[in-house]
Residue, then its C-alpha position, 0 to 999 in steps of 0.5 A: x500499508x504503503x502505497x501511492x496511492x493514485x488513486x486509493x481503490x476498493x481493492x485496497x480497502x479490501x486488503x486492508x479489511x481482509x488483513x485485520x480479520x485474518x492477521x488479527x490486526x487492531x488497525x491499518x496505517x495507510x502510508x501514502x508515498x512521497x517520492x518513492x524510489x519504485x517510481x522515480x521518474x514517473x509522474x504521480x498526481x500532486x501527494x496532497x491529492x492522494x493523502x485527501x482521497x485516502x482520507x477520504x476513502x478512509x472516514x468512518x472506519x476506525x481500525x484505518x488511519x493516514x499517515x503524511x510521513x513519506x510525504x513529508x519526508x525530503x527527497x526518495x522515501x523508503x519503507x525501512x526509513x518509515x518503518x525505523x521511524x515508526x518503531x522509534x515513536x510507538x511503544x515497544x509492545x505494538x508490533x508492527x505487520x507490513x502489508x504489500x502486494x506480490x508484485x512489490x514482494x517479488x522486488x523485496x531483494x531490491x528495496x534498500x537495506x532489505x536484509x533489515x526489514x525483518x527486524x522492524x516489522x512482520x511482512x504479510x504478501x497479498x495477491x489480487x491477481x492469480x499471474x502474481x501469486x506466491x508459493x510457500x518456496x517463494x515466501x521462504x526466498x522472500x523471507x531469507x532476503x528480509x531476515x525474516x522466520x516467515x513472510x505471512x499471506x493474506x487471502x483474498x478474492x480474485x481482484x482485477x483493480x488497479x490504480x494504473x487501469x482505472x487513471x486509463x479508465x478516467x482518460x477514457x471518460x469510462x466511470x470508475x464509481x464501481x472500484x472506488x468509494x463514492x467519495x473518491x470518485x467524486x474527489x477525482x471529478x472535482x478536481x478535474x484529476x487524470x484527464x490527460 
């Protein structure tokens, strides 16, 4: 699962859970991003801080792990160079599922080498929110683009959480204790994160 990760919130966690039971997954990898082409030119908060509140939010749940490769990786990060990597280092058996939201899967067309990425690892799409939800046509498109037999769907609850509201919300001087884990809120607050 790649992501920026700034920060790591309940909802991801959740998918992440949710993903196991229903894909049947023996872990989840959280990919945190180091220059990703997505948001070239946006401002992201130093990768130090959101691989420490991943790890953070990750402790104790043995099926979830932090990965730094993005991070140290020079320049624009791209998932089929992760996941080309990935594939190079781990044995031939463990088969690799990528987990993204429906509002990265609806770019699928625009990732680099996307034609690629069906051969490296499964897809899954998760929808947090109704407005972003797939259909069966959708992920049969999704699928051709990737070169794919099928891109997987994991359910989940209506879950209006997101990084970028909850960066607004810490702005604001509002809580956000409710959508992160405690220690990712106090990780925020110790280190004075998304005040401006």
């Amino acid at each position: 699962m790649g992501g920026t990760f700034d920060p790591i919130h309940n909802g991801h966690l959740e998918i992440a859970r949710r993903a196991c039971e229903s894909l049947g997954l023996s872990g989840v990898l959280f990919v945190v991003a180091g220059d990703p082409w997505m948001k070239h030119g946006r401002a992201l908060t130093p990768a130090e801080d959101r691989f420490a509140m991943v790890q953070a939010a990750i402790e104790g749940d043995v099926r979830f792990a932090a990965s730094r490769r993005e991070i140290d990786r020079v320049g624009e990060t791209y998932t089929v160079d992760t996941l080309r990597e990935l594939r190079r280092i781990l044995p031939a058996h463990v088969e690799l599922c990528f987990l993204m939201g429906a509002d990265a899967a609806a770019r699928l067309g625009e990732w680099r080498e996307a034609s690629a990425l069906g051969s490296l690892a499964r897809f899954a799409v998760v929808s947090r929110r109704d407005d972003v939800a797939l259909d069966g046509r959708d992920l049969s498109r999704l699928a051709q683009i990737i070169d794919a037999r099928e891109i997987l769907q994991v359910a989940m609850p209506q879950m209006d959480v997101s990084s970028t509201d909850l960066r607004e919300k810490v702005r604001q001087g509002r809580s956000i204790r409710d959508e992160v884990p405690a220690v990712v809120a106090d990780y925020i607050e110790s280190h004075g994160l998304y005040q401006r």
